[in-house]
N, C-alpha and C positions, 0 to 999 in steps of 0.2 A: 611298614611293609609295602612293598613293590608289589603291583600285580603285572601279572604276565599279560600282554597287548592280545589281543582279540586276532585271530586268522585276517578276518575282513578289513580290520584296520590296517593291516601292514601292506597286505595285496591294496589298498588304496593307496598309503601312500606309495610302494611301490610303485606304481604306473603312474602319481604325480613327478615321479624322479627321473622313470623311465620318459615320459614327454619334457621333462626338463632339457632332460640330455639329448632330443631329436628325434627322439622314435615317435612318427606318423602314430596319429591320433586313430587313424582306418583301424590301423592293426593292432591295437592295446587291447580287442575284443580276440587275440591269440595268446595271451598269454599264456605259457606253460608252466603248470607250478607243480611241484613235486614235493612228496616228505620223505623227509629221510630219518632211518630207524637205523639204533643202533642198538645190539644186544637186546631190543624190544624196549627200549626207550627213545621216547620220542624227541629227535636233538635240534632238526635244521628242516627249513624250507627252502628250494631254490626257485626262482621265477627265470624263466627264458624268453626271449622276444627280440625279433629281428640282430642275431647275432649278440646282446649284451645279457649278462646276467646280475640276477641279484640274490644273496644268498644271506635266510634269516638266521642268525644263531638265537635261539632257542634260549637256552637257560641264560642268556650274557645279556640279550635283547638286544641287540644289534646285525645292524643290517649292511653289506656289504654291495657296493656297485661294481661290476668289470667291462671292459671294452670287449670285442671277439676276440681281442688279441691275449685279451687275461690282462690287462692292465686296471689295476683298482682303480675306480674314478672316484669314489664318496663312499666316507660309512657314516652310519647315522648309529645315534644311540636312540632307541625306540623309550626307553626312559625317560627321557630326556625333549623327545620330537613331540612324542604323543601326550605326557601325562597335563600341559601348559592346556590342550585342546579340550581334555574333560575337563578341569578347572572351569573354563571359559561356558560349559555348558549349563 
């Protein structure tokens, strides 16, 4: 059985991804993170910050990167990224 990755953990590695990609370390203390409900289930997270988005699916665990322009840059499987990290602890 899979567990579902922790809010906190993803907003981290999110802004490790988001500083991968060149977003100013100043501004990572902006990030905008939003939940998103559908029919009152809880599905997705998105994070915004100087123009690039990241956008969590929820039930899949996967995470999505885009440019301003909407172009995907990286998806990560949070399964996958995170579960090697708890092991390790």
């Amino acid at each position: 059985m899979k567990l579902s990755p922790r809010p906190f953990e993803v907003r981290e590695l999110v802004l490790r991804i988001f500083r991968d990609l060149g977003v100013s370390s100043r501004s990572l203390l902006d990030l905008d993170e939003t939940i998103l409900i559908d029919n009152g289930d809880y599905v997705a997270r998105t994070y915004r910050l100087d123009g690039m988005m990241a956008m969590w699916f929820v039930s899949g665990g996967v995470v999505q990167f885009y440019d301003a322009a909407g172009n995907m840059l990286r998806t990560i499987n949070l399964f996958e990224e995170l579960e090697p990290e708890k092991m390790a602890a």
